[in-house]
Structures are given as C-alpha cells and as structure tokens.
N, C-alpha and C positions, 0 to 999 in steps of 0.2 A: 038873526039867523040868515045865511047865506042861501039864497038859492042856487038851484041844479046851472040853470046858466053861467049864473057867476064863479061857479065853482068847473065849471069846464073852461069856461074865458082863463079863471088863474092857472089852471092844468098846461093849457097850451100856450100862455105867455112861461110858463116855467119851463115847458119842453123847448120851447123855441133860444130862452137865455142859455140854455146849459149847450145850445150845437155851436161848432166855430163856424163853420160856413151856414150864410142861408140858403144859397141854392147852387150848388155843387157846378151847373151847368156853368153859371153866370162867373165863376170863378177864372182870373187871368193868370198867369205864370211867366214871367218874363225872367230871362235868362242872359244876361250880359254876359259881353266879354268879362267885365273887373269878375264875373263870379267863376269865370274860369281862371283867372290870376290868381284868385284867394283859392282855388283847389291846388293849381299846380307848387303855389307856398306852403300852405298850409300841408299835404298828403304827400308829398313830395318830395321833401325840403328848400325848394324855391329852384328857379332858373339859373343856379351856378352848379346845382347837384344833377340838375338835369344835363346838361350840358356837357359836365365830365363822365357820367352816365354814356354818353352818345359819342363822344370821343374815346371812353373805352372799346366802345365796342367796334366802330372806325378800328383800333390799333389792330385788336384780335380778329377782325376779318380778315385785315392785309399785311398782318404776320401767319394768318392760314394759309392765304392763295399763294404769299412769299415761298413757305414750307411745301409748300405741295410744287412750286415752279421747282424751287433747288430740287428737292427727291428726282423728281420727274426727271430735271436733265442728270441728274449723277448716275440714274441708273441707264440712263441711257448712252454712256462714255463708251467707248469701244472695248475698254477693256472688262465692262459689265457684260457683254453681249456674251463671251466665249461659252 
C-alpha cells in the first residue's frame, strides 16, 4: 500500500505531465521575418496577389483625382459660367 506521500508525489508528477509550458514566464516567442512570408502566402495569396492588389488601387486613385481634375475644369469653361 502506498503512502499519503507517495500518492501526492504521483498527483503532482501527473499535474505537472499533463501542462504544455512549465513556467509560462520563462517561455520565449520569436517571430521572424520567414513567419511573416508564410502569413503574407499563405492568408493572402502570396506577393503577386499582393501586389496587383496595390496596383489596383494606384489605378483607382489616379482615375479619381483624373475625374475630378477633368469635371473641375469643364465646368469651369466660360461657356459654364453664364
């Protein structure tokens, strides 16, 4: 028969096996760049979807300020004015 010792000893080797971290403090996290490359591919679809993404939006800014230049002077023609 086990004793009260030995049966606290196994209690707390068993709590101790079943945690992932031992001491939550002592734990490090490092974060590289490759793991921001594996986000921007993986969530993303990689740096060519990114990229046409961003050249989109390039186009549609500067066919807005385009649009807004043309309006701007047409209504400003003399024969808008009367």
């Amino acid at each position: 028969m086990k004793t009260f010792q030995q049966l606290v000893e196994e209690l707390k080797a068993k709590k101790e096996k079943g945690k992932l971290t031992k001491d939550e403090n002592e734990e490090v996290v490092d974060v590289t760049f490759g793991t921001y490359t594996a986000y921007i591919n993986r969530y993303f679809g990689g740096c060519c979807f990114m990229f046409v993404i961003n050249l989109a939006m390039w186009f549609f800014t500067i066919f807005g300020i385009a649009s807004d230049f043309i309006i701007g002077d047409w209504t400003s023609q003399p024969d808008q004015l009367k």
